[in-house]
Legacy VTK file of the C-alpha trace (Angstrom):
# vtk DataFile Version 3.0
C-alpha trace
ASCII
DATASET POLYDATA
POINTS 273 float
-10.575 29.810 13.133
-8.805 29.907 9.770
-5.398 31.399 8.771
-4.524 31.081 5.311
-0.596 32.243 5.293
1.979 29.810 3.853
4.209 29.081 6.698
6.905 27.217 3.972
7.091 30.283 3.023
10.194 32.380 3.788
9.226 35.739 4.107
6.666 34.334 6.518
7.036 34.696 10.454
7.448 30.923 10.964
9.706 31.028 8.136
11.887 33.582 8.742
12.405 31.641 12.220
12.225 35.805 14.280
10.154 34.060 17.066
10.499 32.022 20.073
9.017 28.525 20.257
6.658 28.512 23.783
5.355 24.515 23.145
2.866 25.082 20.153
2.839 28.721 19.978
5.707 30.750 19.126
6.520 34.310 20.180
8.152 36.876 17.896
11.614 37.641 18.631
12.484 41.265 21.036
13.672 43.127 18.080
11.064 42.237 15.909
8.543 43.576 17.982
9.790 46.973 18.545
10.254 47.667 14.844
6.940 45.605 14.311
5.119 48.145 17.093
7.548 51.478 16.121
4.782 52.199 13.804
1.710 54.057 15.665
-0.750 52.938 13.074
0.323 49.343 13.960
-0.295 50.295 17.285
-3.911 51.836 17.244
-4.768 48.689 15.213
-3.865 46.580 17.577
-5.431 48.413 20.484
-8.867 48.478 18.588
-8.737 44.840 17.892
-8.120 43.674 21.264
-11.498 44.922 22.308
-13.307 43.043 19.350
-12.839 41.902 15.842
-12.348 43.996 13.039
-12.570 44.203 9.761
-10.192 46.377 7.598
-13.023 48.731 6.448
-14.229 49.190 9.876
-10.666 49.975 11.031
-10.112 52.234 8.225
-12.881 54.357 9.247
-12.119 54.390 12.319
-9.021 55.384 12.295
-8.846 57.747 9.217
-6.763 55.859 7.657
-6.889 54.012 3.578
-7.873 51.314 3.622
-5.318 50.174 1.217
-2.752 51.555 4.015
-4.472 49.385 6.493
-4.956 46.211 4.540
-0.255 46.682 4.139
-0.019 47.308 8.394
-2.592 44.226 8.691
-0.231 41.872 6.563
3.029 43.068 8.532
0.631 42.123 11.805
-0.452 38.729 10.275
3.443 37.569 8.583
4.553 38.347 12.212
2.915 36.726 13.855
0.943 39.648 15.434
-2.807 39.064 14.397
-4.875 36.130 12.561
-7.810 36.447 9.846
-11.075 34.272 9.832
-12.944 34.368 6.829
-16.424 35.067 7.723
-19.699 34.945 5.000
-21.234 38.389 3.953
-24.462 39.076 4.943
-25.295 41.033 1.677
-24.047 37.593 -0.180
-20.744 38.983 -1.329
-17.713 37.258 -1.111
-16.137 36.053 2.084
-14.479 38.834 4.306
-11.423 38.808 6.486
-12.001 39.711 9.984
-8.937 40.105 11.881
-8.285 39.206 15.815
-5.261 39.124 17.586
-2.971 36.539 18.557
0.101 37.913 20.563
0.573 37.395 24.128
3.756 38.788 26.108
5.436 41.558 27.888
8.184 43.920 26.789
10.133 45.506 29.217
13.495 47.647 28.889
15.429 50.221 31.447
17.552 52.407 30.142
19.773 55.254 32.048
23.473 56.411 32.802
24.576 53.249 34.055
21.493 50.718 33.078
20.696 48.663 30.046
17.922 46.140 30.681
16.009 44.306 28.055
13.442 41.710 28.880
10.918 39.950 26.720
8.298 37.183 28.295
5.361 35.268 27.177
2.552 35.977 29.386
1.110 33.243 31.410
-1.750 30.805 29.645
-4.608 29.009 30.993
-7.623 29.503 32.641
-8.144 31.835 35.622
-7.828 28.592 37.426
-5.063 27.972 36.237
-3.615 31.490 36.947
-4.914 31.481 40.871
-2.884 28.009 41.442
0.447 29.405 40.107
1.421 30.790 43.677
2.461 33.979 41.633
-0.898 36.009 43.099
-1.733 38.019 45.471
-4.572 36.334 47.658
-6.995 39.555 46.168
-6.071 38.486 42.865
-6.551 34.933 43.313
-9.824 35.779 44.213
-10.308 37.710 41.360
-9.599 34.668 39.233
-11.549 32.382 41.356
-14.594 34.427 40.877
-14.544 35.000 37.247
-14.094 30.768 36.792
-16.562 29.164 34.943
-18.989 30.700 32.540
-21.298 32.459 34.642
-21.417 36.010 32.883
-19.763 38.695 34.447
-21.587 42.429 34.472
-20.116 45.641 33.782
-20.500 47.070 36.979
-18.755 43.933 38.131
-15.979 43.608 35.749
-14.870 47.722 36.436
-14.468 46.473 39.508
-12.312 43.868 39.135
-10.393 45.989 36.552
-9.816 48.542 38.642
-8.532 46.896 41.573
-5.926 44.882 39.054
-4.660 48.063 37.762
-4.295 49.652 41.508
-2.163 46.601 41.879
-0.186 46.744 38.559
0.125 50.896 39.458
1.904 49.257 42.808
3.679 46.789 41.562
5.214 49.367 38.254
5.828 51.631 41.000
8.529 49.122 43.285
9.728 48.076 40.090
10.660 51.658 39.073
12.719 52.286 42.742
13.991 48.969 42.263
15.346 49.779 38.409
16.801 53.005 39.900
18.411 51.407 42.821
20.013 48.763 40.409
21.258 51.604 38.514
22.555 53.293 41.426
24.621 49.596 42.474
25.600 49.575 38.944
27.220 53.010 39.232
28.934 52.529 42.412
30.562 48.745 41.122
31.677 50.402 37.864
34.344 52.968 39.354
35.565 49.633 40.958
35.550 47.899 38.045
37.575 50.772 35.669
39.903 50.704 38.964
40.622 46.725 39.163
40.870 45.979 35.671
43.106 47.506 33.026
41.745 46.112 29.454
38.614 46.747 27.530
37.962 43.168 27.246
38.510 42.256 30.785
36.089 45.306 32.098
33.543 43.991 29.618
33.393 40.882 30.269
32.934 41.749 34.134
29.826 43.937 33.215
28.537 41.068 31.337
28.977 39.006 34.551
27.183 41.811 36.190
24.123 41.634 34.235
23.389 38.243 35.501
25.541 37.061 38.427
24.200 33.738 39.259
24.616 32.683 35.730
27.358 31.056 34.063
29.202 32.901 31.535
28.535 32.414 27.776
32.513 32.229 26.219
30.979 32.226 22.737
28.577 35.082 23.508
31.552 37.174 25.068
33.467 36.440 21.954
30.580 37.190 19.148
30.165 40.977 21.354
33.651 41.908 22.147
34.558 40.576 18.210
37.747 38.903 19.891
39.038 36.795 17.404
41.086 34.012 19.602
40.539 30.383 20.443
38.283 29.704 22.827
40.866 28.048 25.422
42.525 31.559 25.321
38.716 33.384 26.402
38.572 30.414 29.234
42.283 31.467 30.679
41.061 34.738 30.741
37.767 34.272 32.272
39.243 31.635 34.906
41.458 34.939 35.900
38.446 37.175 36.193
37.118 34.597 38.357
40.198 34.133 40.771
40.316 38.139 41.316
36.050 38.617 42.186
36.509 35.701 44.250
39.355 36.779 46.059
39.003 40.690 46.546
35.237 39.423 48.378
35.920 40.805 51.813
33.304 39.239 53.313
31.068 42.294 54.410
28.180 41.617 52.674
24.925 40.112 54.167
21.609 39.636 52.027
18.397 37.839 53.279
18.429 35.019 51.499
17.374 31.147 51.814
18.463 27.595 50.818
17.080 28.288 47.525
19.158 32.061 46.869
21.414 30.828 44.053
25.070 31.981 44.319
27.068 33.564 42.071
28.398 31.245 39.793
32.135 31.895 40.294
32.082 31.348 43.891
30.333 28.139 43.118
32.422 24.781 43.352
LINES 1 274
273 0 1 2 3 4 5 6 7 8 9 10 11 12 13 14 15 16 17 18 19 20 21 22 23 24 25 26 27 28 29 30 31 32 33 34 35 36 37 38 39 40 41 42 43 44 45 46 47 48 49 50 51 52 53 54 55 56 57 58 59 60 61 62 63 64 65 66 67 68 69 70 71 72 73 74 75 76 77 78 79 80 81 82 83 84 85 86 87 88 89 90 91 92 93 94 95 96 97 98 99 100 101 102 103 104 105 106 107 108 109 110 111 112 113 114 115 116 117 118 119 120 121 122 123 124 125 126 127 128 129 130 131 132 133 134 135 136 137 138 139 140 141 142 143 144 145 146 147 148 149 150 151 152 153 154 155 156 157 158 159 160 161 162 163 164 165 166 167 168 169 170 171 172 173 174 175 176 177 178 179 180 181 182 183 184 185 186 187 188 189 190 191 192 193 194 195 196 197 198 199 200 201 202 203 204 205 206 207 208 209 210 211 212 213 214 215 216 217 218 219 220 221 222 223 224 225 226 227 228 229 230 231 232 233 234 235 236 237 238 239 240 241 242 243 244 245 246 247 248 249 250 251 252 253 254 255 256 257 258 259 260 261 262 263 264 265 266 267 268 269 270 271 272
């Protein structure tokens, strides 16, 4: 399949470097994407494309929309990253048309509520069905699902609504204990932060702690603290001050809490040796 962009070039995706590198592919950066897909017309393009190729005409009809208008929303698409052309012979012996596809694969995700800010942005997982059933990451019904559809036997409609359908009643299952879960994280979130305003006097201190709390079994990023609070001192200065942080969660634990968890449950990082 062809794609004529110049990747040298700066205003390009590649070279404007807003993606993340995944191997060989690359995956545009969390910002990028919203404003990319803030536009609905972006958005209805991409949904009709994902169910065949297009052509700009085509989509322009379809949607209502100039053509001239479409052929602008198609480059934004293709410089990020979003979509790819092939140029395809015209069967009325024209010149060569571009017919567009789409080339995007990942998840956005992001909570928001009184006490909740959660952003998360992942590639979604290549390779065959195969490939997908022997990740462990499947239900045994969807494993199924994958080992059925292997190969290249064809796969009817009748057939395919049915797979569809059961995926989604999982996906409406799964959405639905990640919701309770989001709100119950919010709800722990709450609670901790009237204990937080209580045990530490500063802006800087209480900040950094809620930084620690949006990954607790993570190490703490000194130069990331520094670049979001703007604090202006040496970084031996930020460690004395974390160090203390670390001291006072360790020692106010009182012991009372008990979690199912196995060999593998990392701790949190400042109760680590």
């Amino acid at each position: 399949m062809g794609y004529w962009l110049n990747k040298n070039n700066p205003n390009h995706f590649y070279g404007r470097g807003h993606y993340l590198t995944l191997g060989w592919d690359a995956m545009v950066d969390f910002d990028r994407a919203i404003e990319i897909l803030s536009n609905p017309t972006r958005r209805e393009i991409l949904k009709r494309l994902v169910r065949e190729p297009h052509y700009p005409l085509q989509l322009s009809e379809h949607l209502d929309v100039s053509q001239q208008a479409i052929v602008k929303h198609l480059n934004v698409l293709e410089e990020n990253g979003f979509v790819e052309c092939e140029k395809v012979a015209s069967q009325k012996g024209g010149p060569p048309k571009k017919i567009y596809t789409v080339q995007q694969s990942f998840s956005l995700r992001m909570d928001l509520g009184p006490d909740l800010f959660r952003m998360k942005h992942t590639p979604l997982p290549k390779g065959s069905p195969i490939n997908l059933s022997s990740s462990r990451n499947m239900s045994d019904s969807a494993i199924n699902i994958a080992n059925r559809i292997s190969g290249k036997r064809a796969v009817s409609i009748s057939e395919g609504a049915g797979y569809i359908s059961h995926i989604q009643g999982m996906l409406d299952s799964i959405d639905a204990e990640r919701d309770s879960l989001v709100a119950l994280h919010q709800h722990v979130l709450k609670r901790v932060s009237k204990t937080v305003d209580g045990e530490f006097e500063t802006y800087n201190e209480r900040s950094i702690v809620h930084t620690i709390l949006e990954n607790p079994t993570r190490p703490l990023d000194l130069d990331r603290v520094a670049r979001d609070l703007m604090i202006h001192s040496n970084k031996r200065d930020m460690k004395i001050v974390v160090e203390g942080i670390r001291g006072h969660l360790a020692n106010t634990n009182n012991g009372e809490v008990f979690l199912p968890a196995d060999s593998n449950t990392p701790l949190p990082w400042w109760v680590q040796g």
